[in-house]
N, C-alpha and C positions, 0 to 999 in steps of 0.2 A: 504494500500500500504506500503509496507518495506522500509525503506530509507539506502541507502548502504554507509558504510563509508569505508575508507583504508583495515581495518582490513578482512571486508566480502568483499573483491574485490582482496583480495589473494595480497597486493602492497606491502607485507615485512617491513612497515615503522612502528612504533611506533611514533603513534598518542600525536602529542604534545597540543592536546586540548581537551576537550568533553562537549557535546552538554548542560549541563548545565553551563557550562561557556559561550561558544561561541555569541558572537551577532553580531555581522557581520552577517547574511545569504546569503549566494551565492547557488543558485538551477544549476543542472545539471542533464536533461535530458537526456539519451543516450543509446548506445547499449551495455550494459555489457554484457548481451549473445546475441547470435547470429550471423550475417557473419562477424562483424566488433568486436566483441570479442576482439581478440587479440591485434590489435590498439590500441583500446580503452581503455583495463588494463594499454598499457605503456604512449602512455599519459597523463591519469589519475594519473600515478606512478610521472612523471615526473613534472607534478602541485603542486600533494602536498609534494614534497621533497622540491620545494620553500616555501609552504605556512607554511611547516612547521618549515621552518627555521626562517620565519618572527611568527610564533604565539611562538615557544620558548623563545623568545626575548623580549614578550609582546603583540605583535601583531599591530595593528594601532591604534593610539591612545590610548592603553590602551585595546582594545578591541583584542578579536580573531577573527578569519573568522576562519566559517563554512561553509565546501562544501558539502551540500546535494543533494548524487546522487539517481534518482530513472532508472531501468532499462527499456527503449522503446524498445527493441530487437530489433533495427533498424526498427518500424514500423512505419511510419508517423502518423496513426492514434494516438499511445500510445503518442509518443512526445507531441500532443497536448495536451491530456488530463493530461498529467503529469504534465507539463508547469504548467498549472490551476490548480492544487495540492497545485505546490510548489508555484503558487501567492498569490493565496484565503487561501490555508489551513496554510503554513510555514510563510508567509511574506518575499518570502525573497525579495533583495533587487536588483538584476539582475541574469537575466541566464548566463551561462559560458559555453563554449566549447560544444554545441552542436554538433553530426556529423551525415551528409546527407545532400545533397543538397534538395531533394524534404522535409523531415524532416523539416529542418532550413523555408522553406520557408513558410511552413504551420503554421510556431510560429509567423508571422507577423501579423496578425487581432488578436493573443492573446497581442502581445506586445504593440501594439498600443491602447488598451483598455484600458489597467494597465497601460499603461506606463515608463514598463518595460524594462530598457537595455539590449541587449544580446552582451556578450563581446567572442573573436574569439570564431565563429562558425567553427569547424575543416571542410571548405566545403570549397573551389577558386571557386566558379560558381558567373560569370560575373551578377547574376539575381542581388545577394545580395551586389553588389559596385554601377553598375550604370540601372536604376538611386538611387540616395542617396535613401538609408534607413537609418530614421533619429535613430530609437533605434539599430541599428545594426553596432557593429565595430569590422569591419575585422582586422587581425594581419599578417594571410600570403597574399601571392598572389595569382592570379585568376588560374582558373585550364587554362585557356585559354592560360596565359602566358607561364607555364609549358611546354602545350603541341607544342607549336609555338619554345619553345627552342630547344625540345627535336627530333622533325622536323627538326629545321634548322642543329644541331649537325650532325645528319645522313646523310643529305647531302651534308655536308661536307667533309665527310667521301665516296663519291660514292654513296651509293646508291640511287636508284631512283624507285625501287618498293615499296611501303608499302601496306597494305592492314588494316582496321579499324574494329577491333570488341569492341562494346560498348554495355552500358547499354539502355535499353528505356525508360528512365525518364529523368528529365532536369538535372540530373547527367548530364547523358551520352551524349545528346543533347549536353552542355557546352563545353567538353569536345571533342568530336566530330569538332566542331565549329573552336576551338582553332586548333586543328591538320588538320583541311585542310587548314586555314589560313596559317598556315606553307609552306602544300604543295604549297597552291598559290603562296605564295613570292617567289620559287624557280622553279616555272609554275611547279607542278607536277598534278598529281592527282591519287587518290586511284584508287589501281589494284581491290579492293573491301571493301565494307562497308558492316559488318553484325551487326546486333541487336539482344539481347539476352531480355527476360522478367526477370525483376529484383525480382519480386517474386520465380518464378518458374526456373530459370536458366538452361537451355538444352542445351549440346556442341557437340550431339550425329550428328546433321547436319552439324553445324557450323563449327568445328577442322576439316573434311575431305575435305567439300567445299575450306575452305580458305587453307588450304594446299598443295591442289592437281592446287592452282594457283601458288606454286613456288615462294613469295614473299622472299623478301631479308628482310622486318621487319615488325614486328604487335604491330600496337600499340592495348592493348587494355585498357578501359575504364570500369571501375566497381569498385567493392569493395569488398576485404577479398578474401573469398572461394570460391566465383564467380570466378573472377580474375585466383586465386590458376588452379581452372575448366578447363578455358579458356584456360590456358597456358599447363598444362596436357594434353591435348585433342589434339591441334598443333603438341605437341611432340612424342604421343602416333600413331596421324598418318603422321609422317614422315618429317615433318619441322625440318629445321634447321637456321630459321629464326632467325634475331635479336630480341627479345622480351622485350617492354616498357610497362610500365604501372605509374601511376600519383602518387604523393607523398603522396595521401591518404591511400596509403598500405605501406609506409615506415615506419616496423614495423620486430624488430627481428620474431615476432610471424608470419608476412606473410611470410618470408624467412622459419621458420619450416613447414610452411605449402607445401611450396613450393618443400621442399626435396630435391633430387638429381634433378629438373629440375630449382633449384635458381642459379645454379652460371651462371655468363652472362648477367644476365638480368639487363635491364636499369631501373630505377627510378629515377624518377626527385624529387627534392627535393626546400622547401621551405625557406629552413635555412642550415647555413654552417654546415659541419663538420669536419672543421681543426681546430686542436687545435691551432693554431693559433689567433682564434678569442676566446677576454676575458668570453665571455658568452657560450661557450664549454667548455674551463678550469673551469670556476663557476659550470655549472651542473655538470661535471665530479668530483669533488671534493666533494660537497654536496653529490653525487652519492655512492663515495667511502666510504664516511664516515657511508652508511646503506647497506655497503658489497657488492654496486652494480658495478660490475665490466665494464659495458659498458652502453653509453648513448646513446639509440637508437633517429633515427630523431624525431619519434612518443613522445617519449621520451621531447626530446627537446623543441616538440611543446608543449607541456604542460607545459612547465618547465618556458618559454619564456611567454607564454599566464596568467599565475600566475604573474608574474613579471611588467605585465602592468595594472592586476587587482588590485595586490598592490598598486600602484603607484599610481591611480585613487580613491582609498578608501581614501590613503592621503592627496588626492588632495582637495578631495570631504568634508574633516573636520570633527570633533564631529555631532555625530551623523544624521549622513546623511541620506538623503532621495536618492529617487530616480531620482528625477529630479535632484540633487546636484549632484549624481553619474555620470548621462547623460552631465552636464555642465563640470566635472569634466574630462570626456572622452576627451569632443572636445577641454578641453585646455592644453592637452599633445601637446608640440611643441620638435622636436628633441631630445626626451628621450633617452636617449645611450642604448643600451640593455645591451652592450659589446662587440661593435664593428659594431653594426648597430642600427640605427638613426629611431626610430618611431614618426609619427605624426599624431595628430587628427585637422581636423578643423568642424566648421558647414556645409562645402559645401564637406569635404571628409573625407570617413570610412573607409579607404583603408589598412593604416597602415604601410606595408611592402611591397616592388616590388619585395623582391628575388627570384633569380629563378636560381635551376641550376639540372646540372647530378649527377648521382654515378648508381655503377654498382654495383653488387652481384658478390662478389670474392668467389673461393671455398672454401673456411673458412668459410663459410656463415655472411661477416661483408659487410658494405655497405661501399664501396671507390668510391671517386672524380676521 
């Protein structure tokens, strides 16, 4: 199996460390190729523009962190067997930013074996907060909360059609969940719910069905070029519906995907993007300084997700285990990010509740 660092992941960063240095190990399973691709590069990007700013520096105590990624092509099967790679074969020392809900969930009977931490899982699915998973600590919020904001927003605004196209896994399930919760709190309910096969993804019924009902919004639920699919297809036959979709695709590279059918579209988001808040200014500065002229959410979420991994390696002391990493998690009490307040306890893995909009401007940039 190949182990992918920055350099073969196309991130633009000169690597302030290398693997015979490095002791810290930190594993990362994910989707370098595949639907989720383009996310996945900018949060990845966004990780280690922190990490490498702490391993120039020295690193934690003396030591580097090394982030070994091996590529799942978003396949649940491959995540697990990777996971068990980088346990058994690498040693390393907890997983980091895994992304998929069905993925993340199937790493639980590996984590629990080893005893393995996994620190944000890029997934809000309500499975992996309650009830506690005790190796598992969230950093954003549930896709639940997301889709409950992004509801109430809308009807705010009038309208009172929506109609739901999701994934059929406990993605989409989640996700699903959260956005009729929404409609309930405002008595609505969908003008229609369609499901798509997350493997095989077909909009050739689905974009004419749900179009030819006239909905005023759709939210849908999926991931990457699914998503991308989805929203093509509505447009393609004749909607001109409001179009949402969950902050898992908050990602410059879902916006190019999207093309001339991106500007408008809503996406909810996990973490701010005003520069207003010190931990916007932090990555956009760090950002600049490796020519990167804009910090995408996806972005962010790696950049934020690094930041608390740090913090926890520190925590955790000379030479740490894994279980010292684990104790080291649950006693993050009100860590600032920069401008927002994370906490771990033994009874919550939560981390972060935020939760808000931005749209897709025709510039293709993501605005509040």
């Amino acid at each position: 199996m190949t182990f992918i660092r920055s350099a073969l992941l196309g991130l633009c960063l000169t690597s302030a460390w290398v693997s015979a240095q490095a002791q810290l190990r930190i594993g990362q399973t994910v989707g370098v190729t595949g639907a989720v691709a383009a996310t996945v590069q900018e949060a990845s990007l966004g990780a280690q523009l922190y990490l490498d700013s702490v391993n120039v520096k020295g690193g934690v105590g003396g030591e580097k962190i090394e982030l070994l990624t091996l590529d799942d092509k978003f396949d649940p099967k491959l995540t697990v067997s990777n996971a068990k790679e980088l346990i058994e074969d690498k040693g390393v020392l907890a997983l980091f930013m895994t992304r998929g809900t069905p993925h993340t969930e199937a790493l639980i009977p590996v984590l629990e074996k080893y005893g393995v931490p996994l620190l944000a899982p890029s997934t809000g699915a309500m499975s992996l907060h309650q009830p506690l998973k005790k190796l598992i600590f969230n950093v954003r919020a549930t896709y639940q909360r997301e889709a409950e904001r992004a509801v109430l927003h809308l009807a705010a605004t009038g309208l009172t059609r929506m109609a739901i196209i999701h994934v059929d896994d406990s993605f989409g399930l989640d996700g699903l969940a959260g956005t009729q919760k929404g409609l309930e709190a405002v008595k609505l309910s969908p003008v229609a719910v369609a499901k798509f096969d997350r493997n095989k993804p077909d909009f050739s019924q689905i974009g004419p069905s749900i179009a030819k009902l006239e909905p005023q919004a759709v939210m849908v639920i999926g991931s990457g070029t699914a998503v991308v699919d989805a929203m093509k297809s509505l447009r393609d036959n004749g909607s001109s519906a409001q179009l949402l979709t969950l902050s898992n695709n908050a990602s410059s590279g879902f916006i190019k995907l999207l093309g001339n059918h991106a500007s408008g579209v809503i996406v909810s988001q996990v973490l701010p993007q005003s520069p207003n808040y010190a931990l916007v200014q932090e990555a956009s500065g760090m950002a600049k300084a490796k020519n990167i002229l804009d910090v995408s959410p996806a972005m962010l979420e790696g950049f934020v997700s690094a930041k608390v991994l740090v913090e926890a390696l520190r925590r955790a002391g000379p030479k740490p285990t894994r279980a010292k990493l684990q104790t080291a998690l649950e006693s993050i009490k009100g860590f600032d990010l920069g401008g927002l307040s994370l906490s771990f306890s033994t009874t919550d893995h939560t981390g972060l509740d935020f939760a808000d909009l931005s749209i897709i401007t025709a510039s293709g940039k993501f605005r509040r």
